[in-house]
C-alpha positions in Angstrom: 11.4 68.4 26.0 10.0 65.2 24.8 10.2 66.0 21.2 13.5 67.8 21.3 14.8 64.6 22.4 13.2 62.4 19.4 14.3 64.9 17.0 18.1 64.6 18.4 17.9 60.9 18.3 16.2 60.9 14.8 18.4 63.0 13.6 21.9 60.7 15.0 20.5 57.7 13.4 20.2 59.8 10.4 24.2 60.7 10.3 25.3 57.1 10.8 23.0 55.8 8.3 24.6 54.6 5.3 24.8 56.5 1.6 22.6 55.1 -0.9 23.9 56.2 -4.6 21.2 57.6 -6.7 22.6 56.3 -9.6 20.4 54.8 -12.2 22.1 52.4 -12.9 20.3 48.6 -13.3 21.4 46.6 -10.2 23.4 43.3 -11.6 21.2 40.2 -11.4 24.4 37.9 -10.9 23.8 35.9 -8.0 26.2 33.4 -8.4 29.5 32.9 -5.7 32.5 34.5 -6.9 35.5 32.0 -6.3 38.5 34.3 -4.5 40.8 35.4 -6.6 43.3 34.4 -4.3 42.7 30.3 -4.8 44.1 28.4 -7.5 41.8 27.2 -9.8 41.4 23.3 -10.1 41.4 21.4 -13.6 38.3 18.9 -12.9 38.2 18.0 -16.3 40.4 14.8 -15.7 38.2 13.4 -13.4 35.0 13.7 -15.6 33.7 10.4 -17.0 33.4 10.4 -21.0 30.9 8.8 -22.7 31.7 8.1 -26.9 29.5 7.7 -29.2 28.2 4.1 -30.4 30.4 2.3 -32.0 30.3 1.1 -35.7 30.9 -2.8 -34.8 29.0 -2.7 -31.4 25.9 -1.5 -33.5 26.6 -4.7 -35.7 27.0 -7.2 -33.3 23.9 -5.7 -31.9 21.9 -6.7 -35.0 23.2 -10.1 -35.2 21.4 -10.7 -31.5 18.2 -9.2 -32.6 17.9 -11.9 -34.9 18.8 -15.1 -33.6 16.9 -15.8 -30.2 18.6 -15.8 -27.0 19.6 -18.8 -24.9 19.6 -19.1 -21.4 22.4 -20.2 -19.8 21.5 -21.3 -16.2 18.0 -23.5 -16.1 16.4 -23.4 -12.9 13.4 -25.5 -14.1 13.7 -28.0 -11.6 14.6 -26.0 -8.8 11.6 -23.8 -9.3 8.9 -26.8 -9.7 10.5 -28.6 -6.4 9.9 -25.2 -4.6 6.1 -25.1 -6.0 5.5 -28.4 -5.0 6.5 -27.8 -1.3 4.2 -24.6 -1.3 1.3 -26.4 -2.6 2.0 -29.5 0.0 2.5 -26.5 2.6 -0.8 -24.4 1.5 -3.0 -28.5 1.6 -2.2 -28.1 5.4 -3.7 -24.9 6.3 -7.0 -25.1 7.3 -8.3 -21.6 8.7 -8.3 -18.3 7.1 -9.7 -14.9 7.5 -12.8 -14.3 6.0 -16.2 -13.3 6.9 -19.5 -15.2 8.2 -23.2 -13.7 8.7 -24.2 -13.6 12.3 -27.9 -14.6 11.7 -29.3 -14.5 15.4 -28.1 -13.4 18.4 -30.4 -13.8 21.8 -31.6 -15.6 25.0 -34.3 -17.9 23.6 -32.7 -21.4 22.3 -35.8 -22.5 20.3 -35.9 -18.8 18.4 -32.4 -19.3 17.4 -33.1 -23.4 16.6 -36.6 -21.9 13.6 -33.6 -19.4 12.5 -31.3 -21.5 11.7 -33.7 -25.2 10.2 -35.8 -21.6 8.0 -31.6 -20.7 6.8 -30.8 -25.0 6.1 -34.2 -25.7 4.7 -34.2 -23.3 1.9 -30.1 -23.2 1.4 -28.8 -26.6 2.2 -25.2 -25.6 1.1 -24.5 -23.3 4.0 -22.5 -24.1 6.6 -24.4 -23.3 10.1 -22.5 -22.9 13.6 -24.7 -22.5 17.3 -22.8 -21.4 19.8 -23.6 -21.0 23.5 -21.9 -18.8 25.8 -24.4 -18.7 28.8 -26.7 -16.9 29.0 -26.6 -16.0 25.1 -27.0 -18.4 21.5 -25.3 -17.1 18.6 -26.0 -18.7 15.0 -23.3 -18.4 12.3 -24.2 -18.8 8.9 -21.4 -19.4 5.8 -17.7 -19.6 5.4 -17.0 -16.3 2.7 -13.1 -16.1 1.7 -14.1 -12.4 0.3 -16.5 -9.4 1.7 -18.5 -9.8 -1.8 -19.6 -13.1 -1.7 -20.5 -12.3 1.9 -22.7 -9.3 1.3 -24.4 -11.6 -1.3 -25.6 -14.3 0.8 -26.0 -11.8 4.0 -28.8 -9.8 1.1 -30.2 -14.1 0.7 -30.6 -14.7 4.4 -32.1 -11.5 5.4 -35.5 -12.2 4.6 -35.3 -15.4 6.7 -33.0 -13.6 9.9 -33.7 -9.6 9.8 -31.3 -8.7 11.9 -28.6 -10.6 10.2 -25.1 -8.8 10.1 -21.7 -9.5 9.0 -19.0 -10.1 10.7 -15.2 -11.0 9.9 -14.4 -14.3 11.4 -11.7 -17.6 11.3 -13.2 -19.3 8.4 -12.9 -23.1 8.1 -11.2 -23.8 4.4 -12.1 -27.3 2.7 -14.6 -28.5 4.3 -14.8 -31.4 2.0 -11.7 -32.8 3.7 -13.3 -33.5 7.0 
């Protein structure tokens, strides 16, 4: 009963279906839109922008520049060397940046952190050395670095003398020679 019942349904589907033509003709590969025939067409062609070729006394002209130099017209010499020297007064007054210093010692013991730090001053007199104390724990700095490189170059100098050295990006003073 089943079956009888899928072949009657099969077979409606079937009569409804539309005809395919089994023509060999090749199918048209023209996908474009077809305007309706029933809209006017438009004349665009009036609002196209035309573009002529060069002309003979432009190209003349355009030789004469090439070989006489150009002049400028407006000079803003003076404006530009008052606005340089207010930056450079401006950049005299800034005395922090961010940069990097080593962290040479970090611990309880005062008098460890003290030999760390005269072993760093004795054998390079030219660094910079910070203690801090925030109870219960001492912190030596070593350096002001503007850049990471010349950072990891004195951190590969002071690890002999401090191990566990490590870097650490920081608020560096800038000219120190001021102060």
């Amino acid at each position: 009963m089943s079956l009888i019942s899928a072949l009657l349904a099969l077979a409606s589907c079937a009569a409804t279906a539309p005809t395919v033509a089994t023509t060999t003709a090749p199918a048209s590969t023209d996908t474009t839109r077809k305007a309706p025939s029933s809209l006017p067409v438009e004349d665009l062609s009036k609002y196209r922008p035309t573009f002529g070729g060069a002309k003979p006394e432009a190209s003349a002209t355009a030789a004469a520049t090439k070989s006489r130099p150009v002049l400028p017209t407006n000079q803003v010499n003076a404006q530009i060397d008052q606005r340089l020297r207010d930056q450079a007064y401006t950049n005299q007054n800034v005395k922090y940046a961010q940069g990097y210093r080593i962290l040479a010692y970090v611990g309880l013991e005062r008098d460890q952190a003290m030999s760390i730090r005269r072993a760093i001053i004795g054998q390079y007199p030219e660094e910079t050395d910070y203690v801090t104390f925030k109870q219960p724990v001492y912190r030596l700095w070593v350096g002001d670095y503007l850049t990471r490189l010349e950072a990891e170059q004195a951190l590969q100098r002071i690890r002999p003398l401090a191990p566990k050295a490590d870097l650490q990006p920081a608020q560096i003073v800038l000219n120190k020679t001021a102060y």
